[in-house]
C-alpha positions in Angstrom: 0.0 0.0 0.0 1.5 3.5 -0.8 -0.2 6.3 1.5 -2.4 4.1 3.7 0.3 1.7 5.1 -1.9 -0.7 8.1 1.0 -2.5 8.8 2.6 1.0 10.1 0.3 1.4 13.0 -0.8 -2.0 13.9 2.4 -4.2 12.4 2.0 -6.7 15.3 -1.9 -7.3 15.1 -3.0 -8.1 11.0 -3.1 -11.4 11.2 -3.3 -12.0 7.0 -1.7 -10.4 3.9 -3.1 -7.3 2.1 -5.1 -8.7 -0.4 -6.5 -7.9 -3.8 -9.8 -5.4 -2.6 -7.6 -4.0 0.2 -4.4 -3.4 -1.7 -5.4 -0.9 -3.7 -5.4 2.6 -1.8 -3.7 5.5 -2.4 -5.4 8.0 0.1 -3.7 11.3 0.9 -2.6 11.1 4.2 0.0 8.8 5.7 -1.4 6.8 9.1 1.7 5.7 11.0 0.3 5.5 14.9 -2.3 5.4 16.9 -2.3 7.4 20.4 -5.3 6.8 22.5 -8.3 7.1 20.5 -6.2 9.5 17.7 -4.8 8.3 14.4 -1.3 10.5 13.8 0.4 11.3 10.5 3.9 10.8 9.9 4.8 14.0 11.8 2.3 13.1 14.8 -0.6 16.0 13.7 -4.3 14.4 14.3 -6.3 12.6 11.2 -9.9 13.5 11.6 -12.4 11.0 10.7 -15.2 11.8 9.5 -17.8 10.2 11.7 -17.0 8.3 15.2 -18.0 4.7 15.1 -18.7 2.6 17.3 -19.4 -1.4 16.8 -20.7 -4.4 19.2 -19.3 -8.2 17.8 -22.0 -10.7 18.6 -20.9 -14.1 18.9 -17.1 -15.2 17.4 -17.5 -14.3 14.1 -18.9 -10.7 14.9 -15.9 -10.1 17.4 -13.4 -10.8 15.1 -15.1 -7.9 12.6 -15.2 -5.4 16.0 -11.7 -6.3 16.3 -10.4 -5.5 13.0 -11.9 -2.1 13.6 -10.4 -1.7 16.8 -7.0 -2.5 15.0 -7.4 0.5 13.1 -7.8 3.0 15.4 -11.7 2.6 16.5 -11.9 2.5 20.6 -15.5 2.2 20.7 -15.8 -1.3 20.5 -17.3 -4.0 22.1 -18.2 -7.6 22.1 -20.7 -10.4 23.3 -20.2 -13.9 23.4 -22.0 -17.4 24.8 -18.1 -18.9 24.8 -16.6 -17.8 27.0 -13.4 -19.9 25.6 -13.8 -17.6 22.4 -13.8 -14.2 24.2 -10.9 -14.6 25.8 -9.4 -15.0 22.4 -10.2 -12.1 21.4 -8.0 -8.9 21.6 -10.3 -6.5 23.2 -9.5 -4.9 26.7 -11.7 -7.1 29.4 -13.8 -4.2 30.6 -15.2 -4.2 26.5 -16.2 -7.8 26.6 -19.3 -9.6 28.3 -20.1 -13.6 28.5 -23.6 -14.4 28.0 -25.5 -17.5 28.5 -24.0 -20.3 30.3 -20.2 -19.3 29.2 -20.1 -22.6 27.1 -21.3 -21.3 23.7 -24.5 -21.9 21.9 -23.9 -24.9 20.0 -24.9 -23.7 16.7 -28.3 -23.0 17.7 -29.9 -19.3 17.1 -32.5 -19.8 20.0 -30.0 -20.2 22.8 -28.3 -16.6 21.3 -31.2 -15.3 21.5 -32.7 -16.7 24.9 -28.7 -15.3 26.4 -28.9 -11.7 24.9 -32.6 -11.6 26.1 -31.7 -12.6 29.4 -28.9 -9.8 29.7 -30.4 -6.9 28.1 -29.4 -4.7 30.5 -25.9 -6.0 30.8 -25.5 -5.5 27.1 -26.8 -2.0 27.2 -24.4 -1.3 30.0 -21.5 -2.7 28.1 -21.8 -0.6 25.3 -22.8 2.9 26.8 -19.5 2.3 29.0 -17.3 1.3 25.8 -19.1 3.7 23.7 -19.5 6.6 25.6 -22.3 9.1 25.5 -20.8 10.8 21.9 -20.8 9.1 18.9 -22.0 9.1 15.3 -23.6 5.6 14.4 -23.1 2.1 16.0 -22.4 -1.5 14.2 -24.0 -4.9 15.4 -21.4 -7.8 13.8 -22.4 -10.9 13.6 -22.3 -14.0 11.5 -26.0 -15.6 10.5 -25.5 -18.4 10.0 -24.7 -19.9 13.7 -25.8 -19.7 16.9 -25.1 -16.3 19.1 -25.0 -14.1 16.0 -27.5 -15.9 14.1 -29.8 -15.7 17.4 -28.9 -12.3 19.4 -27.4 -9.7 16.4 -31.1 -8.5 15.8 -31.9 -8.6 19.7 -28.6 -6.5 20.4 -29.5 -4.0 17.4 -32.9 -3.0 19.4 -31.0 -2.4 22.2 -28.4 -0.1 20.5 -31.3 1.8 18.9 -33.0 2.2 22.5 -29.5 3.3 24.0 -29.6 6.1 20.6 -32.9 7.3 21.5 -32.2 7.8 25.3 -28.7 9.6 24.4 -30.6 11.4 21.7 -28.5 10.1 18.7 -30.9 9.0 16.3 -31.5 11.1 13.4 -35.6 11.7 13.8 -36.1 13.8 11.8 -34.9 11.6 8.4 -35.9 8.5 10.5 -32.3 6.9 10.4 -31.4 5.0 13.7 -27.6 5.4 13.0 -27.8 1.6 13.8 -26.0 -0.4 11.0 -25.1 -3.9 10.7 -22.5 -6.0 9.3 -23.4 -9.3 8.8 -21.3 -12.2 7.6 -23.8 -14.8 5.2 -22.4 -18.8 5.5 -20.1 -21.0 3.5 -21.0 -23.7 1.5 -19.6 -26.0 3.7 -21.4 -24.7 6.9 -24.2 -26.8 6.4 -28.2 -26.5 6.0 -28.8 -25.8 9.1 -26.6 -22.4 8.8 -28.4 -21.9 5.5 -31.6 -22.0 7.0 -30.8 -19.8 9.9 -29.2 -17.1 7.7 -32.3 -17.3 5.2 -34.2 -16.4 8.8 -32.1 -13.6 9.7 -32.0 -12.1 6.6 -35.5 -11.7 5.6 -36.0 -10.2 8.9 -33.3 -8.0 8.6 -34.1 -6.4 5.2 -37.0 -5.7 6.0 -36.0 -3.4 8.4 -33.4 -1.3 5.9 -32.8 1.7 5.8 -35.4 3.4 8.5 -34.4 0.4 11.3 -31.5 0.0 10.3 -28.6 1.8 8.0 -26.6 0.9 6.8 -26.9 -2.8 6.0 -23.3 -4.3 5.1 -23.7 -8.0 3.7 -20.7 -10.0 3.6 -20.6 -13.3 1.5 -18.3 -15.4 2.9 -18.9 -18.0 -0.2 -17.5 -15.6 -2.3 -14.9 -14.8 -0.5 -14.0 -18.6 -0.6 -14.0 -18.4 -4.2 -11.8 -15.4 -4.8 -9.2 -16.3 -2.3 -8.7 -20.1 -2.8 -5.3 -20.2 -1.3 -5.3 -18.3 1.5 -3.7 -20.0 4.7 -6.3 -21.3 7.2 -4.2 -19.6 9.7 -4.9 -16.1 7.9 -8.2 -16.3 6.0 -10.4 -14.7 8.4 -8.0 -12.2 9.3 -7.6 -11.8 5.5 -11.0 -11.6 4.7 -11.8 -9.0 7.4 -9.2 -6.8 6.4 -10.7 -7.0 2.9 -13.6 -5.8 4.2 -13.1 -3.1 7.1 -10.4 -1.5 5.4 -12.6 -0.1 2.9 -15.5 0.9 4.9 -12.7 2.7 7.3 -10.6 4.1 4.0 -13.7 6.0 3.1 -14.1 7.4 6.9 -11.1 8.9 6.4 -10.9 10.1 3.4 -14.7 11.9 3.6 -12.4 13.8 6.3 -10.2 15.0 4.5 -9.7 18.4 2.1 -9.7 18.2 -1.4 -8.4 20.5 -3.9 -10.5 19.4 -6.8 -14.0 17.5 -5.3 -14.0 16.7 -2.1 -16.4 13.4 -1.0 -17.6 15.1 2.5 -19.1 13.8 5.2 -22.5 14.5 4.3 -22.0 12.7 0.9 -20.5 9.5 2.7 -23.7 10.0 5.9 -26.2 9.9 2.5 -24.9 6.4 1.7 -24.5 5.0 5.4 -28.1 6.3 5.6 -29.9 4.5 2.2 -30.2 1.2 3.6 -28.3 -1.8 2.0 -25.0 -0.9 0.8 -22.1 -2.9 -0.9 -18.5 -1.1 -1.8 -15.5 -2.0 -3.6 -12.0 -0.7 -4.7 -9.7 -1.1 -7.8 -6.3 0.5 -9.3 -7.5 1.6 -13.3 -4.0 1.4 -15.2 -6.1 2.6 -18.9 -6.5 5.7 -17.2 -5.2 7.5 -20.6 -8.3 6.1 -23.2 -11.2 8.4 -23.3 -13.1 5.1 -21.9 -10.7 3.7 -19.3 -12.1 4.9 -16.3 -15.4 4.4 -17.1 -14.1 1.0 -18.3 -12.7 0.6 -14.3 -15.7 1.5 -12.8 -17.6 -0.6 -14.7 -15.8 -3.8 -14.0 -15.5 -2.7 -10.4 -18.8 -2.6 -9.6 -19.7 -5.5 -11.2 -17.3 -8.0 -10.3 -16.3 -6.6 -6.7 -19.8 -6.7 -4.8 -19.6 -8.1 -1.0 -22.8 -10.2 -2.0 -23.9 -12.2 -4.8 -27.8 -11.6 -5.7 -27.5 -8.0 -5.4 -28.8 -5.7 -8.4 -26.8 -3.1 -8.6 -29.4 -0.6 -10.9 -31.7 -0.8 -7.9 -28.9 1.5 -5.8 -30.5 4.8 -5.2 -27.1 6.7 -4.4 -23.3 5.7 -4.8 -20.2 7.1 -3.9 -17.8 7.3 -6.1 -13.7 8.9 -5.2 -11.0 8.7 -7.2 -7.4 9.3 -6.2 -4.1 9.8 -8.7 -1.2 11.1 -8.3 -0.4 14.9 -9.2 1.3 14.2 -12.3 -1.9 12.0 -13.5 -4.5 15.0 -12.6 -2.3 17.5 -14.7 -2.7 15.2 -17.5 -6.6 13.3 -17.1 -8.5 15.3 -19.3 -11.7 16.3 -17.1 -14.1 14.8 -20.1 -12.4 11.4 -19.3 -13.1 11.7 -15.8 -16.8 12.8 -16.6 -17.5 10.0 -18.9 -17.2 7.9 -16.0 -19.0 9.3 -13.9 -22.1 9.3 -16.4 -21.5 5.7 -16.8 -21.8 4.9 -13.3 -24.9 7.1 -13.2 -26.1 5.1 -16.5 -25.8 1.8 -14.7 -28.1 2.5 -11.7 -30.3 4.9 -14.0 -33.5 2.4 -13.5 -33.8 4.1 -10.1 -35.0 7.8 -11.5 -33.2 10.2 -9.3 -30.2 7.8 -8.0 -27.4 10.2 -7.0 -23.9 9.7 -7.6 -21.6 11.8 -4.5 -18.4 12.0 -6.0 -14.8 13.0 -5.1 -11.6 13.8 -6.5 -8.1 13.7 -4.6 -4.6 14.1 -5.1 -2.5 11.1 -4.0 1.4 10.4 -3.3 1.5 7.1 -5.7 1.8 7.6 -9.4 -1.4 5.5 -10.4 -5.0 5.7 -10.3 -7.6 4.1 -7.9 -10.9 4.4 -7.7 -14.0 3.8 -4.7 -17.6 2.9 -5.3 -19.9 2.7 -2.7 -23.7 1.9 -3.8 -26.5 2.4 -1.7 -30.1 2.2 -1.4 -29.9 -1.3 -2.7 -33.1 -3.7 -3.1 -33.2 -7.0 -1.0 -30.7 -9.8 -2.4 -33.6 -11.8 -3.3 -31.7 -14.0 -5.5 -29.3 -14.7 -2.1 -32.2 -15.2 0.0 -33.6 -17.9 -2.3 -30.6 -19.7 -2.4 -30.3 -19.8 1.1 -33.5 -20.9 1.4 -32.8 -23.5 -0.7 -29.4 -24.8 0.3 -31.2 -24.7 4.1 -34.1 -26.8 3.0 -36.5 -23.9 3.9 -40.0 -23.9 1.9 
């Protein structure tokens, strides 16, 4: 990585390679430490963010997601677990972690999630606002669906983050956003039916609820992640896989941050994606930068071959985010009609939903290449995802 190096401020905690999604950024600021809850430049000035996040990891799966983002700089974080073998794994401090249930996991089986966060509500509610604080922008519930204490208490524990918004007077009434996202991890095939089926479950529940219960809804497909990264060590692939994912989601939280000469992607235009609901996001380096079609050409392969999910339409997004960053020497020479000619393709590609907007952003980076972000939101239901889970799971 050139401008964004992770392994400069957390060289001891990445537990997998930078991989293909994640080894593309060029952003405009150099991270190289983290002091307290600050992320410091080379010369140890502040990086702003542009919104403070917060997340909660149900279950194993779901902690490990909390944890990336703690790796890169989030402090408000948190995690829940039936196992109590599984949270002390986990590289949290012990005053942001909580054993639910009867410490000894729950076996696979949603209801005993469920029945544990149910019991603890308070607890839970406790754990966070002492993690969290009382300021903060929007709050994550992690989890895998497709076992038991994710599967069973993720949608349990997002009601109780949006009742902990309301009493702290966080939500966003007025545009009826809860600032209460998820991020939930869908099965592999070789999970089983049973995980199928629970996931089906979860997921029709869970879109339903997008964007005014919750926003935004980050799907994560582990089967395609399977596919695409084949030969990744079973030592690494989860901490591979997370990176992939997080790094993105937190790339773009920094970048909305910062200044921009040209366009600047602001924090309003990032909070109108995190806002629409279901959401899916993906980088790539475009080396035909110099055609008249090449970065219209990159977008378009980008967003159709790097979604998190399979199933999902991308016409059906109703905004999308879209930042590019090059080195000087590439602005002074990418004709702005190049530029603009991808942009209008994006806009072309997600055109069925009259009005879709495109947020866009243009910055000056240190490497001598070209790499572009696309974040689409507002996205319909996977319903092709949901059937197959259905299917695989035995579910009529």
């Amino acid at each position: 990585m050139s401008a964004l190096d992770m392994d400069q401020f957390a060289p001891e905690e990445l537990t997998g390679p930078v991989i293909d999604v994640s080894d593309v950024p060029d952003i405009p600021v150099e991270i190289k430490k983290i002091v307290n809850d600050q992320l410091l430049d080379k010369d140890g000035n502040a990086i702003d963010m542009a919104f403070k996040f917060a997340f909660v990891g149900v279950g194993q799966a779901g902690g490990r997601i909390a944890r990336q983002f703690h790796q890169y700089g989030y402090r408000r974080v948190c995690a829940v677990n039936t196992a109590q073998a599984d949270l002390q794994l986990l590289k949290l401090p012990e005053e942001n972690k909580r054993v639910i249930g009867n410490a000894r996991g729950a076996g696979g089986n949603p209801d005993v999630g469920r029945a544990a966060v149910m019991a603890e509500r308070e607890e839970i509610h406790d754990l966070m606002l002492s993690s969290f604080g009382e300021s903060f922008d929007r709050v994550f519930i992690c989890a895998s669906i497709g076992g038991g204490t994710g599967a069973g208490g993720c949608l349990e524990v997002a009601r109780i983050a949006k009742e902990m918004m309301s009493r702290l007077e966080l939500a966003d009434v007025e545009h009826k956003d809860p600032r209460v996202g998820m991020i939930l991890v869908l099965p592999r095939e070789s999970d089983g039916p049973a995980a199928y089926a629970s996931a089906a479950k979860v997921l029709e529940e869970v879109v339903e609820l997008a964007p005014h219960g919750i926003s935004p809804l980050i799907l994560v497909d582990n089967q395609r992640f399977d596919r695409t990264y084949p030969d990744t060590p079973v030592s690494q692939f989860f901490g591979t896989t997370n990176h992939a994912v997080c790094s993105l989601f937190h790339l773009l939280n920094v970048v909305a941050a910062q200044p921009s000469a040209i366009t600047p992607f602001d924090p309003k235009d990032y909070e109108s994606v995190l806002s629409s609901g279901i959401l899916t996001f993906g980088a790539a380096p475009i080396a035909q930068w110099q055609g008249q079609d090449g970065i219209g050409e990159g977008i378009r392969k980008l967003v159709t071959h790097q979604a998190m999910v399979t199933g999902v339409d991308i016409v059906t997004a109703s905004v999308a985010g879209c930042v590019l960053v090059a080195g000087q020497k590439i602005l002074d020479q990418l004709p702005n009609s190049h530029l603009e000619k991808g942009f209008s393709m994006l806009a072309r590609m997600i055109n069925k939903n009259v009005g879709a907007a495109i947020r866009r952003g243009v910055y000056a980076g240190s490497a001598d290449s070209v790499t572009m972000y696309v974040v689409l939101g507002g996205l319909a239901a996977p319903a092709a995802r949901i059937a197959d889970l259905k299917k695989r799971g035995g579910v009529q």
